[in-house]
C-alpha beads as a LAMMPS data file, in Angstrom:
LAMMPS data file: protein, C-alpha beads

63 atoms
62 bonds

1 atom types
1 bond types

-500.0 500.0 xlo xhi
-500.0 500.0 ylo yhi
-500.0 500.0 zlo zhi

Masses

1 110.0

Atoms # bond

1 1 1 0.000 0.000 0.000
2 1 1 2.656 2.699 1.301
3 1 1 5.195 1.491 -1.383
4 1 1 5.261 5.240 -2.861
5 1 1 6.411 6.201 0.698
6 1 1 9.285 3.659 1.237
7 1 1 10.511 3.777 -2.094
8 1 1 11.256 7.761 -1.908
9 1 1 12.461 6.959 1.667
10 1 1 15.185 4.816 -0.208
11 1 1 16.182 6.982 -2.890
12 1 1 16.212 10.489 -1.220
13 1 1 17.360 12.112 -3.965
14 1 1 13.975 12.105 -5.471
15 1 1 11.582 14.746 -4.179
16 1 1 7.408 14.302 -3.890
17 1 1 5.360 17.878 -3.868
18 1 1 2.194 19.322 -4.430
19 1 1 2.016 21.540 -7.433
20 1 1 0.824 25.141 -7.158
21 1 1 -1.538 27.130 -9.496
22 1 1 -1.218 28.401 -12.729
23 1 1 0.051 32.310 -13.599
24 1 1 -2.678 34.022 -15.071
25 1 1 -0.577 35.320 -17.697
26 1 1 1.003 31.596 -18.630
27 1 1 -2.899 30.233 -18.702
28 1 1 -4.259 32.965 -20.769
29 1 1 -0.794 32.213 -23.593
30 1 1 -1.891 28.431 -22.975
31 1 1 -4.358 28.073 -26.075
32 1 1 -5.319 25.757 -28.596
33 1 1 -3.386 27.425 -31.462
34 1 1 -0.004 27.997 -29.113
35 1 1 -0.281 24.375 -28.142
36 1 1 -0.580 23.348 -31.541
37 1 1 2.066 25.169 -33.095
38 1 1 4.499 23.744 -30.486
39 1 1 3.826 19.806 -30.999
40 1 1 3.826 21.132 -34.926
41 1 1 7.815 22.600 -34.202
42 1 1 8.108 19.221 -32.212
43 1 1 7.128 16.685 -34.737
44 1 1 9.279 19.300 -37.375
45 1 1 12.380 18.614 -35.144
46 1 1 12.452 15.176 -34.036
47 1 1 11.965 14.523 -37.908
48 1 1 14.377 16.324 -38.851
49 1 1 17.174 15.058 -36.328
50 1 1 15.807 11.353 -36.173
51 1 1 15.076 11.807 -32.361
52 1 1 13.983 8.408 -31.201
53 1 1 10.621 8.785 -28.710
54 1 1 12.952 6.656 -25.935
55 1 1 14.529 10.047 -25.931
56 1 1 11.712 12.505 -25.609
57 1 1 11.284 13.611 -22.233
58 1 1 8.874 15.653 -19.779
59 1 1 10.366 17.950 -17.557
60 1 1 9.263 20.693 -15.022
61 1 1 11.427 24.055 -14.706
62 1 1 10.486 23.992 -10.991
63 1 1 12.496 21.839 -8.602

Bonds

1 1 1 2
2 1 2 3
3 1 3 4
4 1 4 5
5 1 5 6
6 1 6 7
7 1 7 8
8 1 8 9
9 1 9 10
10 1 10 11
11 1 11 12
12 1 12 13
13 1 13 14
14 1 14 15
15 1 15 16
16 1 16 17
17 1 17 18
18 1 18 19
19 1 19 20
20 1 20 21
21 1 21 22
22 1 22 23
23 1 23 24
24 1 24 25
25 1 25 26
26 1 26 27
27 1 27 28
28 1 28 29
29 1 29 30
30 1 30 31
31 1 31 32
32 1 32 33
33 1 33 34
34 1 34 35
35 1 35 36
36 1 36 37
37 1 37 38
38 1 38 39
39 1 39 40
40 1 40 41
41 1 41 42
42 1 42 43
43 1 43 44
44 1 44 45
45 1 45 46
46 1 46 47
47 1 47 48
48 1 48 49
49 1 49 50
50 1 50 51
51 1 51 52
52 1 52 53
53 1 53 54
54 1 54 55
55 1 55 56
56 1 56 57
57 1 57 58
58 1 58 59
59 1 59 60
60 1 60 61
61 1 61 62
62 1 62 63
């Protein structure tokens, strides 16, 4: 059940948060034609440079 818990307690290097809230600002530049433009560039890219998806990753600036 609590194998979330003792498997951060083993590896303390990896952190566990809550997220906060959205900037107004970064919600209101958050839109369908933004957000389509950027997988558009992404698809463009890992074309172009043979990117394999193993090495497409998700990442957070915060932390």
């Amino acid at each position: 059940r609590n194998w979330v818990y003792t498997f951060l307690k083993r590896h303390p290097s990896i952190s566990f948060y809550t997220s906060s809230g959205l900037d107004p600002k970064r919600a209101k530049a958050f839109n369908q034609p933004v957000v389509g433009r950027f997988f558009d560039t992404l698809a463009d890219l890992v074309e172009k440079h043979q990117i394999p998806v193993e090495n497409i990753y998700n990442m957070d600036e915060k932390g």
